[in-house]
N, C-alpha and C positions, 0 to 999 in steps of 0.2 A: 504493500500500500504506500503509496508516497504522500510524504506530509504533505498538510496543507498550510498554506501560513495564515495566520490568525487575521481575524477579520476586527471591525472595529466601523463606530460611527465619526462620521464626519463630524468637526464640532459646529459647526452650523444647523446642524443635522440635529443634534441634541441639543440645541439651543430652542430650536424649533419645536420638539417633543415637549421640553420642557415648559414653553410660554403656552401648548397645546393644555398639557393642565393645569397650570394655573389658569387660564382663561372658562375651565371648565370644558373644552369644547372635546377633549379625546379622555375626558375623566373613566368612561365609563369602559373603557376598554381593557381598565386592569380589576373592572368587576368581572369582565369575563375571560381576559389572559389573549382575546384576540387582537392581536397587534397586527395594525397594518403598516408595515416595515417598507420603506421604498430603497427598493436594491441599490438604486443610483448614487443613493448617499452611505453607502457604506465601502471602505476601503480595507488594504490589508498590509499590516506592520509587517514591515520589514526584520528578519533574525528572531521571529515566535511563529511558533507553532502550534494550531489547534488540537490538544488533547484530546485522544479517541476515545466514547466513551464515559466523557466524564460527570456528566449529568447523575447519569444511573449509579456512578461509585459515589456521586455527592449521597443520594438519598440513599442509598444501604449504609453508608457511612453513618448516614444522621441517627440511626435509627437503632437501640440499642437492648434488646432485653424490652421488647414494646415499649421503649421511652425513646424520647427526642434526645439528644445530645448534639450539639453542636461544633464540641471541638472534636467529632470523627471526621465531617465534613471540614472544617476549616483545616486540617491537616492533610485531608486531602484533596482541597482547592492550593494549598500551599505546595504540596509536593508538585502536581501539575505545573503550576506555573512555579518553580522554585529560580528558575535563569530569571523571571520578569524582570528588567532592566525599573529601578525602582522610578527613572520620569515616566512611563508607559503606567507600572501601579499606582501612578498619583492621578491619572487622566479620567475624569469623570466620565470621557466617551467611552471607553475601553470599560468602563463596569457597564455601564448603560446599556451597551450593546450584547453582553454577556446577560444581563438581568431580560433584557428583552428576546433572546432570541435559542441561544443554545442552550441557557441554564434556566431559563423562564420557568421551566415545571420545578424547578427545586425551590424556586425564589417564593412562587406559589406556593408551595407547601410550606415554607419558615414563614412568609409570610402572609397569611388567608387573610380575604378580604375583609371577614366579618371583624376582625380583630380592629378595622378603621374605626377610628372616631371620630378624628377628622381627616377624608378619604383623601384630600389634595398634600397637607402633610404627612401624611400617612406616604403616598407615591413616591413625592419629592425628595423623601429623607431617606426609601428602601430601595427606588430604581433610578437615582440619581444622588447627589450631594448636598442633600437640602441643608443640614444643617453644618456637615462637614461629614467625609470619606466612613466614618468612625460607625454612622446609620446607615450605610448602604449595606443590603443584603449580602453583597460578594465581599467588597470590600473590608469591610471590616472585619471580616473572618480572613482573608490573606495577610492583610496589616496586622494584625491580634497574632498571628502565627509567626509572623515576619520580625517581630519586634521582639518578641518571645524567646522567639529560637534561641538554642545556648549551643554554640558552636563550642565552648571547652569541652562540655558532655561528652557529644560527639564525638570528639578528638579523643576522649576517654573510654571511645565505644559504647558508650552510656546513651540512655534516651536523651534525644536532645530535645525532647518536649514535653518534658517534666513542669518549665515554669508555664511553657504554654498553659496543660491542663488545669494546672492553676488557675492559671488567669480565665479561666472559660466556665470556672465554677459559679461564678454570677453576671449574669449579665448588666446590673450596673455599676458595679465596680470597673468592670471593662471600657464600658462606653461614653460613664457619667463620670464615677472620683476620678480615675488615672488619667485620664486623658490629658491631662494638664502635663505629665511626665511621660507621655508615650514615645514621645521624639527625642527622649536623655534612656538610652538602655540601658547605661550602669544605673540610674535610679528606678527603672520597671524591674531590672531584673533581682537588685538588692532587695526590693521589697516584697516582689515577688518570691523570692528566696526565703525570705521569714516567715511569710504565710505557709511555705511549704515545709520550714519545721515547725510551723506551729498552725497547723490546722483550724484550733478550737478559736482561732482571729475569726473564720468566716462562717463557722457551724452558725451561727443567731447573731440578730442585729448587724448581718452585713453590711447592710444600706449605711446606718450611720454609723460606723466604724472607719467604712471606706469614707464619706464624708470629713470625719476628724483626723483621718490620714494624709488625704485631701489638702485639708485646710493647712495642717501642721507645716508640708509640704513650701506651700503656697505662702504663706507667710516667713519662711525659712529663707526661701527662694530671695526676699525683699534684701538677705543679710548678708547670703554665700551664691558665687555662681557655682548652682547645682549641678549644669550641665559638662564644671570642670571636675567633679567630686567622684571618685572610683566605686564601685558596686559596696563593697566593703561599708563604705561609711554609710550608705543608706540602710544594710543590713544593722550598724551600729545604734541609728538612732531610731530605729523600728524598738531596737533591745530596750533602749530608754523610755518611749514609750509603749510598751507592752501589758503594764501594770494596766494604767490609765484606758487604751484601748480596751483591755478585757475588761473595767468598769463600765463601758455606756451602752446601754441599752433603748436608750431613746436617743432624738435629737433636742431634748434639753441637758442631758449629759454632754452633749457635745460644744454647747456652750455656756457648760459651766465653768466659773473664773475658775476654782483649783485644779480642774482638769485642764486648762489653757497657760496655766500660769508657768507648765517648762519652754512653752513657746515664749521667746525673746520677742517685744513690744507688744504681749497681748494683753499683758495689765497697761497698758499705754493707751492701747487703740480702747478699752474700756472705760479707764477716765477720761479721754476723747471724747467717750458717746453721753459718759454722767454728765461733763462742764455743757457738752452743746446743749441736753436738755434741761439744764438749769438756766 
C-alpha cells in the first residue's frame, strides 16, 4: 500500500467553517455528523503521512472494561502522529480537518451532541480552537501526551507514559488548573511526578486541589522565572505543600489565609483586598 500524505484544511477554509457556526447557519450539521466538506479546499502537508486505520484503534482504545478512558486513545492518537513536526500540531486547520472528516466518528462519540449546552461553544471549543488547542477533541489528547511524554523513562526502557496516565486521571486538572504550566515540562512533569507518588492528591476534591496548585503556581511565577527552574524543584515544592493540599476539601479551603500564607505576597494581596474595602 503506498502512503498517503496527510491531508488538511485550507485556512480560509476553516475560517469559513468557523464564521459558518457562529452565524448559526451550518450549526446543525454536527447534530447530525453530516459535513458537507468541499474537496477544493483541502490540501496535503508535505513529510506526514495519513495513519491507516486509525479511527477504529482511537475507539477500541477509548474503550476499557465497558468504561471510557481517554488516555488509550490519546496515546494512541500520539503514537500515530508521534514525527508531527510541533508548527503542523499547533495549526487549528490540521485538527479541524481531522475532527471533520477521518476521525469524525471518534470525535462523535467523546463528544455527543446531547452533552451541548451551549451547541455553538460546544462546536467551537471541540472541532476547532474556540477557547484555545487544550478543548479540541484531537488536540488536546496529542498535546496532553506530547507534553507528558518522559523520554528519561524511555531511555530507561520504562513506560514512558507513566506521567501521561497521570495527567489523564481528571479531566480538569488537565485542561483547566495546569494549563497555565503546560508549555514549562520540567514544571508539568515535576508535578506530575508527585501526584504519581502520591496518588491520595487526586483520589477526592481534585477540582480544588488542582485549583490551589494552580494558584500557588501562578502566584510563585510573579517571584521566580519558573520556566528557568528544573523538574526537581517543582517536585520540591509540591513536598512543601502536601500537608496543606491534602487539607482542602472545598474551594473555601483554598482561600483560606493559613492555607495561602507559605505563598510569598498572599498575606499582601489580602491586606490589598481588607484596605481597598475599607
Amino acid at each position: 500500500m503506498i502512503d498517503q500524505l496527510q491531508k488538511t484544511f485550507k485556512e480560509t477554509y476553516t475560517k469559513q467553517l468557523i464564521d459558518g457556526v457562529k452565524s448559526g447557519r451550518t450549526l446543525m450539521a454536527y447534530a447530525t455528523g453530516d459535513f458537507d466538506i468541499d474537496e477544493s479546499q483541502i490540501r496535503h502537508i508535505a513529510g506526514v503521512y495519513t495513519p491507516i486505520g486509525l479511527q477504529q484503534r482511537l475507539i477500541s482504545a477509548s474503550i476499557k472494561d465497558g468504561k471510557r478512558h481517554q488516555i488509550g486513545a490519546a496515546i494512541e492518537l500520539f503514537e500515530a502522529y508521534k514525527n508531527l513536526p510541533p508548527l503542523i500540531a499547533s495549526d487549528e486547520s490540521f485538527w479541524a480537518y481531522l475532527c471533520h472528516t477521518e476521525l469524525k466518528e471518534f470525535v462523535w462519540m467523546e463528544w455527543p451532541w446531547e452533552r451541548a449546552k451551549n451547541p455553538k461553544n460546544y462546536v467551537l471549543d471541540h472541532y476547532f480552537f474556540g477557547k484555545d488547542y487544550i478543548r479540541n477533541a484531537l488536540a488536546s489528547l496529542w498535546w496532553s501526551v506530547y507534553l507528558s511524554y518522559d523520554q528519561e523513562r524511555k531511555e530507561r526502557g520504562e513506560d514512558p507514559y507513566v506521567l501521561s496516565r497521570v495527567f489523564f486521571q481528571n479531566y480538569s486538572l488537565r485542561v483547566t488548573w495546569l494549563t497555565v504550566i503546560l508549555r514549562m515540562p520540567d514544571a508539568l512533569h515535576g508535578i506530575l511526578e508527585f501526584i504519581n507518588l502520591h496518588p491520595e492528591i487526586i483520589d477526592n476534591s481534585v477540582d480544588t486541589r488542582g485549583l490551589f496548585i494552580s494558584k500557588y503556581f501562578n502566584m510563585l511565577g510573579a517571584t521566580k522565572q519558573l520556566s528557568s527552574l528544573p523538574k526537581q524543584f517543582f517536585m520540591e515544592e509540591m513536598e512543601k505543600l502536601y500537608p496543606i493540599i491534602m487539607s482542602i476539601h472545598g474551594r473555601n479551603d483554598v482561600s483560606n489565609k493559613e492555607a495561602a500564607a507559605i505563598i510569598q505576597f498572599a498575606i499582601k494581596e489580602s491586606d490589598d483586598t481588607d484596605e481597598a474595602e475599607e
